[in-house]
ROSE-4610 file (N, C-alpha, C; in Angstrom, 1 decimal, always signed):
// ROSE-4610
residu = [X/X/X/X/X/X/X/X/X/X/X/X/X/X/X/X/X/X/X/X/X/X/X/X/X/X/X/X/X/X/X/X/X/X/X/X/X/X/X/X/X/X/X/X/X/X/X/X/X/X/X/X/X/X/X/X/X/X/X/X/X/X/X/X/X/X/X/X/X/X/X/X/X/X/X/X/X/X/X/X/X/X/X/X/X/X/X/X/X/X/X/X/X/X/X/X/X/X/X/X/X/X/X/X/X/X/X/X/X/X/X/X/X/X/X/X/X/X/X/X/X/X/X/X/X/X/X/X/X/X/X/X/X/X/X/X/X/X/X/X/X/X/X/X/X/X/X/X/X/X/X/X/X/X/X/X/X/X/X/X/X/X/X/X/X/X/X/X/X/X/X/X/X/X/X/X/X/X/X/X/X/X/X/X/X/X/X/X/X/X/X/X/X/X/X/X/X/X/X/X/X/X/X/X/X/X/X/X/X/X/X/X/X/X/X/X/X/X/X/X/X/X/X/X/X/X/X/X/X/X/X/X/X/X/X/X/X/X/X/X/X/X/X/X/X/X/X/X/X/X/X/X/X/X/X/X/X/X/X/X/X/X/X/X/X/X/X/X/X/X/X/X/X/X/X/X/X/X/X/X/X/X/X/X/X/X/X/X/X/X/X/X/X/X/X/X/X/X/X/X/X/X/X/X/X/X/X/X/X/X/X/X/X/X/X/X/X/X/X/X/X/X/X/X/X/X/X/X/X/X/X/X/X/X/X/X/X/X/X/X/X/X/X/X/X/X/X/X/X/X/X/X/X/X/X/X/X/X/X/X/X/X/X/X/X/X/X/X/X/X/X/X/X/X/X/X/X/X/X/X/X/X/X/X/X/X/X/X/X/X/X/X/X/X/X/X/X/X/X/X/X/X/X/X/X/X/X/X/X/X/X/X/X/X/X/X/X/X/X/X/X/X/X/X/X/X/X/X/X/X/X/X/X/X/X/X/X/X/X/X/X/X/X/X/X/X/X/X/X/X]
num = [1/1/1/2/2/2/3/3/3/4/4/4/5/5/5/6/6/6/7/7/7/8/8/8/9/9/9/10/10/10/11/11/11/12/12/12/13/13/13/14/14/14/15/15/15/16/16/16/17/17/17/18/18/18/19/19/19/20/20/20/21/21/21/22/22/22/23/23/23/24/24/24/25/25/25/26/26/26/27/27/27/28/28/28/29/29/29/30/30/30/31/31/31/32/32/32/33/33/33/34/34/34/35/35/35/36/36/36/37/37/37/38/38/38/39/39/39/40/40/40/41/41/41/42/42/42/43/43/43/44/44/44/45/45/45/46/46/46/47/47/47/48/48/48/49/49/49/50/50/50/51/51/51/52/52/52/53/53/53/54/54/54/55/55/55/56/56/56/57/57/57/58/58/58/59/59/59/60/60/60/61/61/61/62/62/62/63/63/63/64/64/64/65/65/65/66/66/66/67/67/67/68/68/68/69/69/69/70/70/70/71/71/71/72/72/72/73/73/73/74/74/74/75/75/75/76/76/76/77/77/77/78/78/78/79/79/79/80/80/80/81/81/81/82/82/82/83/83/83/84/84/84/85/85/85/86/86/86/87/87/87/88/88/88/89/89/89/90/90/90/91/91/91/92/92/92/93/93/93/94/94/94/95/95/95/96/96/96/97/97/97/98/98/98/99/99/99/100/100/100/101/101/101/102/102/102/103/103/103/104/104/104/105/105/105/106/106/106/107/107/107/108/108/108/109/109/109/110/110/110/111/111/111/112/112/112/113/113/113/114/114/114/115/115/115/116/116/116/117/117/117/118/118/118/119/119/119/120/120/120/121/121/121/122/122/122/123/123/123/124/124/124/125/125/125/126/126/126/127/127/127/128/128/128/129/129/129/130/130/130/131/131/131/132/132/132/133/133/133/134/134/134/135/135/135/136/136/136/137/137/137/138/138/138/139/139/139/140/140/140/141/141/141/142/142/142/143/143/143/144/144/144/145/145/145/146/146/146/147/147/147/148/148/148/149/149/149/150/150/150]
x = [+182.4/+181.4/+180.1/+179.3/+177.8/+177.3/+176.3/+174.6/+173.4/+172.6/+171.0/+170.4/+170.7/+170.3/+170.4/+169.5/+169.8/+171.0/+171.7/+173.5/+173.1/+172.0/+171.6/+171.4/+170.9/+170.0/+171.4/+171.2/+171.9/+172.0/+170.8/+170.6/+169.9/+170.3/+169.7/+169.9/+168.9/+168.3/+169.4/+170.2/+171.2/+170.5/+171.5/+171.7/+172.5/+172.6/+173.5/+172.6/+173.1/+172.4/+170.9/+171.4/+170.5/+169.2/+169.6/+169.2/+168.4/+170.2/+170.1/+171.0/+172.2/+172.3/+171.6/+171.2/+170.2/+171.0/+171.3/+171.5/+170.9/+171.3/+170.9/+172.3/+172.1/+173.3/+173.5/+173.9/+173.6/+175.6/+175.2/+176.6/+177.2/+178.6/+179.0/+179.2/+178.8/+178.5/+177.8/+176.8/+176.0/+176.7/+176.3/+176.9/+178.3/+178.7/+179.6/+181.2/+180.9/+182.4/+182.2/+181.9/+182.1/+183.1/+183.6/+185.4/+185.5/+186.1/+186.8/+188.0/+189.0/+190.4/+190.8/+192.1/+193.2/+194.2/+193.8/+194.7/+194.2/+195.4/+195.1/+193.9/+193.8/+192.3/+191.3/+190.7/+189.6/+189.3/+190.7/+190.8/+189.7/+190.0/+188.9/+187.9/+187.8/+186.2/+185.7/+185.7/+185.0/+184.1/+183.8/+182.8/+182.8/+182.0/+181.8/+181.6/+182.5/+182.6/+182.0/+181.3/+180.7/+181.3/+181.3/+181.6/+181.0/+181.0/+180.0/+181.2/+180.6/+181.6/+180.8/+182.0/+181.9/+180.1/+180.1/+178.7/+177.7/+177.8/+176.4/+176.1/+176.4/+176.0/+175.3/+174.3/+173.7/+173.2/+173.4/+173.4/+171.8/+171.1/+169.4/+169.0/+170.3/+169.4/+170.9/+171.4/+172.3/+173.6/+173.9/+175.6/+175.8/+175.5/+176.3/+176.8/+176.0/+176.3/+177.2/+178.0/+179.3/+180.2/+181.1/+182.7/+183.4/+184.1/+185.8/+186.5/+187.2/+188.3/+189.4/+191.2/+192.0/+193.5/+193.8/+194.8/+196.1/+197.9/+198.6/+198.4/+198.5/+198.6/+198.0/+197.0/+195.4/+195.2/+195.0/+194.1/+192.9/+192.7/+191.1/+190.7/+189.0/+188.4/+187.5/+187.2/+186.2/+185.5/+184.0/+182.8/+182.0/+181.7/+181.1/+180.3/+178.7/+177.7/+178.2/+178.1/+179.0/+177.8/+176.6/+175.4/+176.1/+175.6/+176.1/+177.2/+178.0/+179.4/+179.6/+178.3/+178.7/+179.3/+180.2/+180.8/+180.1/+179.7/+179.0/+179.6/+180.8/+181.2/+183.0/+183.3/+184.6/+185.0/+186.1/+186.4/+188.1/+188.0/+189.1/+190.3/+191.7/+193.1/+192.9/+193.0/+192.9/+193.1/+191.6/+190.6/+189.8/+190.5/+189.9/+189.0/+188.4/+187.0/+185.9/+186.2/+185.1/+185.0/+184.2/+183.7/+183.6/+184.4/+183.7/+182.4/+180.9/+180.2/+179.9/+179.3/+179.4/+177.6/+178.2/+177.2/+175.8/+176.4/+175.3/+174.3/+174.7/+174.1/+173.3/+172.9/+171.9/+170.5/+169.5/+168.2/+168.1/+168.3/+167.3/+168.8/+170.1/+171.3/+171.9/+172.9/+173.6/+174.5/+176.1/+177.1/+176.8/+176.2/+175.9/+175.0/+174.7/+174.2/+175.2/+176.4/+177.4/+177.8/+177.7/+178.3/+179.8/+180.9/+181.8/+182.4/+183.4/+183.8/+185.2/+185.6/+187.4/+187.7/+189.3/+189.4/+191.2/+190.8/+191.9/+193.1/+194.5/+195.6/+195.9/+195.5/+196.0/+197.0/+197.7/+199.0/+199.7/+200.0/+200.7/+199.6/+199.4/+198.8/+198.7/+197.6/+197.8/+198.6/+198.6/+199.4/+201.1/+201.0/+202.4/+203.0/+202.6/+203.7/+203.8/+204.4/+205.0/+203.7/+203.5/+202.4/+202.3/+201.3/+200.8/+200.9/+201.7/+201.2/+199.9/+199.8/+198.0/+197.3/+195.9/+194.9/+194.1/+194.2/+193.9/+194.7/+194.0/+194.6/+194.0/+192.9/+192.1/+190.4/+190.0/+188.0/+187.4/+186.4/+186.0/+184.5/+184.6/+183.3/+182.2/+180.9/+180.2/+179.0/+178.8/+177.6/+176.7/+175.1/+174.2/+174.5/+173.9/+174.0/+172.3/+171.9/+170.8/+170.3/+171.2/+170.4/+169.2/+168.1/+167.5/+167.3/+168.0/+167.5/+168.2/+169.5/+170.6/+170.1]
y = [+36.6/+37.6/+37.1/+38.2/+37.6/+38.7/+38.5/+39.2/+39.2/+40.1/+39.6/+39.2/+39.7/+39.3/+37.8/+37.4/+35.9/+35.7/+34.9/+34.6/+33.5/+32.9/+31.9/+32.8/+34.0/+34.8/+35.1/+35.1/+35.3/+36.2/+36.5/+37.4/+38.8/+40.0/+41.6/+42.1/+42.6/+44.4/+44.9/+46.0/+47.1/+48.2/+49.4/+50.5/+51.7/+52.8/+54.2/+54.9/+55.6/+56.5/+57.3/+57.7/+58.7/+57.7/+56.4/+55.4/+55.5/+56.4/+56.4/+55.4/+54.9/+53.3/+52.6/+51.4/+50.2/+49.0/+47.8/+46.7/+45.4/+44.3/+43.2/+42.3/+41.5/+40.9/+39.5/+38.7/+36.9/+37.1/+36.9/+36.7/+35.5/+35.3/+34.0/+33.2/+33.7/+33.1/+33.5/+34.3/+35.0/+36.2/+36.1/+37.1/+36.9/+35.7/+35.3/+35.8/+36.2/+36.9/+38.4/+38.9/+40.0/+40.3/+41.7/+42.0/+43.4/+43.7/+45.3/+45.0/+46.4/+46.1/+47.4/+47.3/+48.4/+49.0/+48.6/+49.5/+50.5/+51.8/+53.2/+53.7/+53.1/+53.4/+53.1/+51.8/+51.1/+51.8/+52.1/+52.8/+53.9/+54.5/+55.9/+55.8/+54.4/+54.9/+54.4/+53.2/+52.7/+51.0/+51.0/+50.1/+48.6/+48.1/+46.3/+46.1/+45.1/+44.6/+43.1/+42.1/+41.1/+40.7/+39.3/+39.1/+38.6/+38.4/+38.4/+37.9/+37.0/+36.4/+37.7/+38.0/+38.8/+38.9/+37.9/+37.8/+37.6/+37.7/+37.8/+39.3/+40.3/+41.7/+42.1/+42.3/+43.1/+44.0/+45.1/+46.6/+46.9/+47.1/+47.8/+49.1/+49.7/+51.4/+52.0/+52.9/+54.0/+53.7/+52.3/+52.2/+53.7/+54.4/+55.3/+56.6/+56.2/+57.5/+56.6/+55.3/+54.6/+55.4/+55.9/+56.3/+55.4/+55.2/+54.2/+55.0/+54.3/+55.5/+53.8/+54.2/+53.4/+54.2/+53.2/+53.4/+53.1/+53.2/+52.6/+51.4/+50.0/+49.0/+49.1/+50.4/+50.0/+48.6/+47.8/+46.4/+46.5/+46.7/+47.0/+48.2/+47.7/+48.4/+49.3/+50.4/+51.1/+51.8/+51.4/+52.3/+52.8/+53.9/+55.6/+55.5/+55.6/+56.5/+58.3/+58.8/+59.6/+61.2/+60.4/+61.6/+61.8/+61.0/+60.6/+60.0/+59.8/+59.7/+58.3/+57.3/+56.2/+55.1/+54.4/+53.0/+52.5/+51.5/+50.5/+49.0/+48.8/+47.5/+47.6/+46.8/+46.7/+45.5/+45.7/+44.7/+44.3/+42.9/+43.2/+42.9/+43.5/+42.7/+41.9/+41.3/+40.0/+38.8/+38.9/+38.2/+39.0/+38.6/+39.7/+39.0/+37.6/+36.8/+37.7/+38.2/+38.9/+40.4/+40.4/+41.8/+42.2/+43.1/+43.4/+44.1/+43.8/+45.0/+45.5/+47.0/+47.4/+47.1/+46.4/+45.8/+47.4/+47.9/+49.2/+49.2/+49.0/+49.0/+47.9/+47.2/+46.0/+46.1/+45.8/+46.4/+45.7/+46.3/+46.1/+45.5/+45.9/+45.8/+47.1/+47.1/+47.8/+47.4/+47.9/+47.7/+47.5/+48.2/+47.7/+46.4/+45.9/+44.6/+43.6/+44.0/+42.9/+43.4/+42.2/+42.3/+42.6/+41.8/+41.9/+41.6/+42.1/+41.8/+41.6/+40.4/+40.6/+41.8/+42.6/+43.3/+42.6/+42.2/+42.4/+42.7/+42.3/+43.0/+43.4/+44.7/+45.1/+46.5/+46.5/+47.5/+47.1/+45.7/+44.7/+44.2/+44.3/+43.8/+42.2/+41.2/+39.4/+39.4/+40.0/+39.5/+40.1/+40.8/+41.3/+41.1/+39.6/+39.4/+37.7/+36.9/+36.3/+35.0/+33.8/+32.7/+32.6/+31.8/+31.9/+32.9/+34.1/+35.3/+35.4/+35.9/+36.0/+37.2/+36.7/+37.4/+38.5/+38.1/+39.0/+40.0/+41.5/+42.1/+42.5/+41.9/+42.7/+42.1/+42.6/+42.5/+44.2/+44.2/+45.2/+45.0/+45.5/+45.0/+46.4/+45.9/+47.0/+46.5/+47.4/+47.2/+48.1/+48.1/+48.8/+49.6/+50.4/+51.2/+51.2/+50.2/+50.2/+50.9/+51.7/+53.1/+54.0/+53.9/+54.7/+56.1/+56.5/+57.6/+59.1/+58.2/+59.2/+60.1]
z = [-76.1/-76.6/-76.0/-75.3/-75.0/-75.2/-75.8/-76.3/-75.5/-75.4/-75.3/-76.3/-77.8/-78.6/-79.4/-80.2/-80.7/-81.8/-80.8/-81.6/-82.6/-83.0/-84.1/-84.9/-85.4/-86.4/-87.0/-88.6/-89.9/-90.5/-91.0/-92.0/-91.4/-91.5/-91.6/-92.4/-92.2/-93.0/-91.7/-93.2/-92.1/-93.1/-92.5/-92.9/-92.3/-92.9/-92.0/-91.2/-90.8/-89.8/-90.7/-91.5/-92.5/-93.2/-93.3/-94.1/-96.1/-96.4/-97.7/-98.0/-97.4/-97.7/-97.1/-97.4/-97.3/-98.0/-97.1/-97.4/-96.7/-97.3/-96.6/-96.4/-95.2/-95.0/-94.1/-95.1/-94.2/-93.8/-92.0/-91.8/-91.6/-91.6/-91.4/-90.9/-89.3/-87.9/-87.2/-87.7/-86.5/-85.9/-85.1/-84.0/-83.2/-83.8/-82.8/-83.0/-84.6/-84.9/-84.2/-83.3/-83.1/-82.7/-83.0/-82.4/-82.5/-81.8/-82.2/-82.5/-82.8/-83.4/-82.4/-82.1/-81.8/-82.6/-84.0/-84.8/-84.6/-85.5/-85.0/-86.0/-86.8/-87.4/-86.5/-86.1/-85.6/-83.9/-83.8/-82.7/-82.5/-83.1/-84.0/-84.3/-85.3/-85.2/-84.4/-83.8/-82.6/-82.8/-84.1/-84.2/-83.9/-83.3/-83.4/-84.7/-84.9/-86.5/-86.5/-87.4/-87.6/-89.6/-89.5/-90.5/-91.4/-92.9/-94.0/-95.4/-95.9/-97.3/-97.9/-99.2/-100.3/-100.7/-101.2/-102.2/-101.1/-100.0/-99.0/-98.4/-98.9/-98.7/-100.1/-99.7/-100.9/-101.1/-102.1/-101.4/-102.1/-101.3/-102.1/-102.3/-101.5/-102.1/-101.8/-102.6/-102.1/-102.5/-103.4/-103.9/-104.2/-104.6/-105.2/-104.2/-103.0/-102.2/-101.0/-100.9/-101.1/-100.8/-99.9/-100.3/-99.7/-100.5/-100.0/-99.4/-98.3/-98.1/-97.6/-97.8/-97.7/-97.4/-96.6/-95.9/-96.0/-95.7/-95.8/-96.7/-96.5/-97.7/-98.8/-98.4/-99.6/-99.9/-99.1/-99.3/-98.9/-97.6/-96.8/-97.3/-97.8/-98.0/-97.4/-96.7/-96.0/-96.4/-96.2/-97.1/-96.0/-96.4/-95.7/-96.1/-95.5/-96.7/-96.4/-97.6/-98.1/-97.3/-97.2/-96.7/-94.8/-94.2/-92.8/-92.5/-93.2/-92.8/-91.8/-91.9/-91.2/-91.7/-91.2/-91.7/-91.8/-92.8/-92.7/-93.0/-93.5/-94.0/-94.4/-94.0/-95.0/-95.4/-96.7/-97.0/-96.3/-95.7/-94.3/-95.2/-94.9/-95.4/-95.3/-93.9/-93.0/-93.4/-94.3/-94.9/-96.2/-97.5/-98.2/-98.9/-98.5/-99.1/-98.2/-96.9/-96.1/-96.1/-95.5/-95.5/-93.5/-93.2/-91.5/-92.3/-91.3/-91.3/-89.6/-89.2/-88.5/-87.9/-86.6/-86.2/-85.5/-85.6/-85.3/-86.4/-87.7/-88.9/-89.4/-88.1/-88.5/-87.5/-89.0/-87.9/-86.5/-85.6/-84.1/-83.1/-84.0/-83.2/-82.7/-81.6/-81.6/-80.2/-80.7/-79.6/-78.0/-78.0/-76.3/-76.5/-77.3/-76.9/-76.6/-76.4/-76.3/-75.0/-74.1/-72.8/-73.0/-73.7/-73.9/-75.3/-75.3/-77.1/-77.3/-77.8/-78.2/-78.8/-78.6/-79.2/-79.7/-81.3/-82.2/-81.6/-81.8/-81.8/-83.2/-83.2/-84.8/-84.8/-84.1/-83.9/-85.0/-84.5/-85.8/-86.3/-87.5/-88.4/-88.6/-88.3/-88.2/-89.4/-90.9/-91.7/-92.2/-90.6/-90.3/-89.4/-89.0/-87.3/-87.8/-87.1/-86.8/-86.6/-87.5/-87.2/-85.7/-85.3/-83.8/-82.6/-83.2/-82.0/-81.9/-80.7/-80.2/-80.8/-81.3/-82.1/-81.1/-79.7/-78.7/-78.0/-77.9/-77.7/-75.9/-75.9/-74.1/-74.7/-74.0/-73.7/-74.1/-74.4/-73.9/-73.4/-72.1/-71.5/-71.2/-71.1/-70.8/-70.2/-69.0/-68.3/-67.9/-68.3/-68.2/-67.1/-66.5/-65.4/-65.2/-64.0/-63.9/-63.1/-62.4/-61.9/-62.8/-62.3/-63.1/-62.9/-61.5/-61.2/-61.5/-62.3/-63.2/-64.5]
């Protein structure tokens, strides 16, 4: 994974598109957990995900306009602001001490700041295959288009 942005910095102010949710969020490695996934959900929605223990999200405006939505195992949690329909966080199977949050939803971030990003093998689920199969599924890479005259 590479950024322009600073892979030291911890803590953001996020939010949804509409910015009637509002949170704050210290992550657990910076920027460095960044990942996509290829399950048939993640597939969909698209998002760069970052990771966050339970008690380091804190929500300051909008819990209640929150939707959950859950899938097959109902273990992972996925929350919507319910106004703009953006993802903002989940609580992972995976890892159910963490939370993915959606790196678009942190002030002064967004997906294309990642030159490249692991993407997850989550077809099979990590807590439905077999110890030491590989956690990688591919890259996903992206490069500005410095033409400006497009």
């Amino acid at each position: 994974m590479t950024t322009q942005s600073n892979p030291h910095k911890d803590s953001y102010q996020a939010a949804c598109h509409c910015g009637t949710v509002r949170f704050r969020v210290k992550l657990s490695d910076g920027l460095n957990s960044a990942r996509r996934c290829n399950c048939s959900y993640c597939c969909m929605r698209g998002a760069v995900a970052v990771s966050a223990k339970l008690d380091d999200i804190h929500i300051e405006q909008g819990k209640e306009a929150l939707t959950l939505y859950q899938f097959n195992t109902h273990e992972a949690k996925h929350y919507f602001c319910s106004t703009c329909g953006i993802y903002t966080f989940h609580q992972r199977r995976s890892n159910p001490n963490q939370y993915g949050v959606n790196v678009a939803c942190l002030e002064g971030m967004s997906p294309f700041d990642f030159a490249e990003v692991p993407v997850n093998e989550g077809k099979v689920h990590p807590n439905d295959r077999p110890a030491g199969s590989s956690n990688i599924a591919g890259w996903l890479r992206y490069t500005a288009n410095t033409d400006t005259t497009n």
